[in-house]
C-alpha positions in Angstrom: 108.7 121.1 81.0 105.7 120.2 82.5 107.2 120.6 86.3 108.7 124.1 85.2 105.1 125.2 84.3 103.4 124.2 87.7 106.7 125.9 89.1 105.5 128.8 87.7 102.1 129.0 88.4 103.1 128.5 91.9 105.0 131.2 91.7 102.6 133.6 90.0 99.9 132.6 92.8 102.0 133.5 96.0 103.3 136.9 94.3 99.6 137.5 93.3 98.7 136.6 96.9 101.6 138.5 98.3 101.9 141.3 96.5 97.6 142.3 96.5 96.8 141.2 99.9 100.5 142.5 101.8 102.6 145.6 101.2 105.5 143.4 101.2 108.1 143.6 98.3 106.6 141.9 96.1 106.3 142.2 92.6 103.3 140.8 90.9 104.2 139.5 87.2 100.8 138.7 86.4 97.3 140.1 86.7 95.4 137.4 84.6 92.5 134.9 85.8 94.7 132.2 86.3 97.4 134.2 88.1 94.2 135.4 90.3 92.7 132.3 90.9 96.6 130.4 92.6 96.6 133.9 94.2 93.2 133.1 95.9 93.8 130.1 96.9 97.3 131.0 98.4 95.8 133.7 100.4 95.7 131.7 103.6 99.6 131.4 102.8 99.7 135.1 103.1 97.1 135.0 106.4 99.8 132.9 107.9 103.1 135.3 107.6 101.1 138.1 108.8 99.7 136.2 111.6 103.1 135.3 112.3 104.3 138.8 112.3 101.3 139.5 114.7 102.2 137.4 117.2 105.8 138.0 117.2 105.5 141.3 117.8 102.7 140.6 121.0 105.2 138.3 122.2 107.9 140.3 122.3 106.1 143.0 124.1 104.9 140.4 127.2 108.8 139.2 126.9 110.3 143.0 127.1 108.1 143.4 130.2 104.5 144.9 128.4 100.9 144.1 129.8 98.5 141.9 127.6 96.8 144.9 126.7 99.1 146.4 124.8 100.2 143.0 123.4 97.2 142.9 121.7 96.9 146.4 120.5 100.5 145.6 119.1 99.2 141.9 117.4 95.7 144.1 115.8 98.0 146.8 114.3 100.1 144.5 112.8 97.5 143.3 109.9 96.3 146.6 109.5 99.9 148.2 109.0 100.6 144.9 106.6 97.4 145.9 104.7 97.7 149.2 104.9 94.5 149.2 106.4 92.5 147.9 103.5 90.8 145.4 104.9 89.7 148.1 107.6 88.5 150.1 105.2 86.9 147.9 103.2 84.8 146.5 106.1 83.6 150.3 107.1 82.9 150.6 103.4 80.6 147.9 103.5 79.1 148.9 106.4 78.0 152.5 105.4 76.8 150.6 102.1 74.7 147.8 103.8 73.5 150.5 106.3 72.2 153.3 103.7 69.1 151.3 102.8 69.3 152.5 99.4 69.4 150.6 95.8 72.3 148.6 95.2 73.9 151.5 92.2 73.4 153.9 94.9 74.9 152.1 97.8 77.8 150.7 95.6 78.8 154.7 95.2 78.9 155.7 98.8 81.1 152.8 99.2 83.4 153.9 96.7 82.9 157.4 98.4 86.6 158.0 100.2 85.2 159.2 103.5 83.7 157.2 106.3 79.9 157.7 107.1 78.3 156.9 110.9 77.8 152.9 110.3 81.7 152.2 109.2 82.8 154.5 112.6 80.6 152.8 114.5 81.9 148.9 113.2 85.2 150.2 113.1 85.4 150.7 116.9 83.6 147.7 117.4 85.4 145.3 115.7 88.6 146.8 116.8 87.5 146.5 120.1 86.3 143.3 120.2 89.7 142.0 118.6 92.0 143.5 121.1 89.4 142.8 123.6 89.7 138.8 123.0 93.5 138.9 121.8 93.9 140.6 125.6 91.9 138.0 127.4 94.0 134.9 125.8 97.8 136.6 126.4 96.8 137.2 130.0 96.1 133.6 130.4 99.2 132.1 128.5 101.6 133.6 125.7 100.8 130.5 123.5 97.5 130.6 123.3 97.1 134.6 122.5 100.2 133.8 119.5 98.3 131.4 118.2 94.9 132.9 118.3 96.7 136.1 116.5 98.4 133.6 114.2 95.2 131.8 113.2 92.9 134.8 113.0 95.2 136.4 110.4 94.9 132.8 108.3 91.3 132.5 108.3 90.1 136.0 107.4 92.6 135.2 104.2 91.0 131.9 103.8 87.5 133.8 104.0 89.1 135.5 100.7 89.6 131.8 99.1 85.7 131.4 99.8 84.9 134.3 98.9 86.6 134.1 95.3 85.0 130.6 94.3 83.0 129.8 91.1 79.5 131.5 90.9 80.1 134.8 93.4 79.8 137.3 90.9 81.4 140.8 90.7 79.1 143.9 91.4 81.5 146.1 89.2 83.3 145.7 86.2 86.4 146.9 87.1 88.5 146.7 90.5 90.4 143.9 92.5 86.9 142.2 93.3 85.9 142.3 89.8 89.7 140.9 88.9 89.1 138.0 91.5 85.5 136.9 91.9 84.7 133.2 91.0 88.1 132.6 89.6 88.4 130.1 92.3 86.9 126.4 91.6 84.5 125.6 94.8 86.2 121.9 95.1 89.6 123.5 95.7 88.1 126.2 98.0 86.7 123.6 100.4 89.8 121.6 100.0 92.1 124.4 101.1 89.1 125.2 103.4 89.7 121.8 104.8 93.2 121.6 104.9 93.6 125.5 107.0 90.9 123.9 109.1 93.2 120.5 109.9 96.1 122.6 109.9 95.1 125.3 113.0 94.0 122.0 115.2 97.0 120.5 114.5 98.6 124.1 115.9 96.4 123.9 118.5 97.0 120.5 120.1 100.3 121.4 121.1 98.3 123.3 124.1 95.9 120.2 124.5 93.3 118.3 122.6 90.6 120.8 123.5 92.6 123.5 122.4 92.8 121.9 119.1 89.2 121.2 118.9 88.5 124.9 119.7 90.8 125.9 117.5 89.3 124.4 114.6 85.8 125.1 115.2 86.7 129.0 115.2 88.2 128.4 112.1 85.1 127.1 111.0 82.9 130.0 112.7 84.9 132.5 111.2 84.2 131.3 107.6 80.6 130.5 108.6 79.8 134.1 109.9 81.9 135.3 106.7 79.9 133.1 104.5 76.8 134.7 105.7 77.8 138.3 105.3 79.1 137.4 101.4 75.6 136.0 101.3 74.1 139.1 102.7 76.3 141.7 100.3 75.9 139.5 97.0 72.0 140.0 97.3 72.2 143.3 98.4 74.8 144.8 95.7 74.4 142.2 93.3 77.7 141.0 93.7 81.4 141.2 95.4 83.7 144.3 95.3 87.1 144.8 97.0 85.5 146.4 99.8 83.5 143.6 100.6 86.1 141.2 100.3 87.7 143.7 103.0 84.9 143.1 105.2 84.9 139.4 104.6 88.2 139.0 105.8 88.2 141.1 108.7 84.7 139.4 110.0 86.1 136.1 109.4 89.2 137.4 112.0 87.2 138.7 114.2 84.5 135.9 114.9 87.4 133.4 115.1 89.1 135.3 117.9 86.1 135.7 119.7 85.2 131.7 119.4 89.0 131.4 120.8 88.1 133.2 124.0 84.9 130.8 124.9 85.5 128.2 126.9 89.4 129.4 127.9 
């Protein structure tokens, strides 16, 4: 009985992780705490098949005969189109927010606003840019290493969302999917799946050499770091998390840990 009920919870946490963070088929059974918090820390779970699906599709292009250019337009569409983009929006959200300079109540509404102002354009293009930019830079110099930079980006910005969901990171709103998921998520078993994602991407990346798997690791580690700081950052200024920001999380995280792949390559 006991084995049938952590069965379960199991499956409630990867169909909550699947079914809120992909637009794959499916179906989420449960929307309570404890559905939430498995959900949470499955995310990087989640991070892993799109990150697959990412660097499939780049590799395919450089097999077909493509450039690493448009490998790595292909491997930054690919979250987006799995998302539907809500992780984009989310992060220019919370950049028109944390660029109005105005109260917290205020800034919370032109993020829920549906258009984009100046300071989300403007990150937009810039973080796109600086993903394809590093995802380019590390097909050119080997298929491997661009697959698994797009495979390990995708992982971390979802294990940003199991950090991000731990005990004692409040919710700015009552309602919404940040309000449904923040500090469901006990901080020992964040840092242990934050430990284990960490172990888990070096591993990945010693099959190109033992300085690939150090690297790889540490821009695990960045990612989450620079992620850590913008939470930081959005917690003070809105007086908690909302979906958005959990957007933006997730897509820093991704970004900062493709860039860290390119040093040193």
């Amino acid at each position: 009985m006991r084995t049938s009920s952590v069965s379960s919870a199991v499956s409630d946490g990867l169909r909550f992780a699947f079914g809120t963070l992909t637009v794959l088929p499916v179906r989420v059974r449960r929307w309570d705490r404890e559905a939430a918090r498995g959900g949470m820390l499955a995310a990087p779970s989640a991070g892993l098949v799109v990150g697959a699906g990412a660097a499939g599709l780049g590799v395919l292009l450089l097999l077909l005969g493509a450039g690493p250019l448009l490998a790595a337009v292909a491997s930054v569409a690919v979250p987006a189109a799995l998302t539907r983009g809500l992780h984009l929006d989310g992060l220019a959200d919370t950049a028109d927010g944390l660029g109005s300079g105005k109260p917290a109540e205020d800034a919370l509404r032109i993020m829920k606003q549906s258009d984009i102002g100046p300071f989300g354009v403007l990150t937009l293009v810039l973080v796109l840019l600086a993903q394809v930019a590093a995802l380019a830079q590390l097909y050119d110099g080997s298929w491997a290493r661009g697959a698994l930079a797009a495979t390990v980006s995708a992982t971390t910005a979802r294990l940003a969302l199991t950090l991000s969901a731990r005990t004692g990171v409040p919710a700015a709103r009552p309602e919404g999917l940040g309000a449904a998921v923040a500090g469901v998520v006990p901080g020992g078993a964040a840092l242990a799946v934050a430990a284990v994602v960490t172990v888990a991407a070096g591993a990945a990346g010693a099959g190109l050499g033992g300085y690939d798997a150090v690297r790889t690791a540490l821009a695990v580690a960045a990612g989450v770091a620079v992620a850590e700081l913008l939470l930081r950052r959005c917690v003070r200024r809105f007086g908690g998390v909302t979906g958005d920001v959990f957007g933006a999380v997730a897509e820093t995280a991704a970004t900062v840990a493709l860039v860290a792949l390119t040093l040193g390559a």
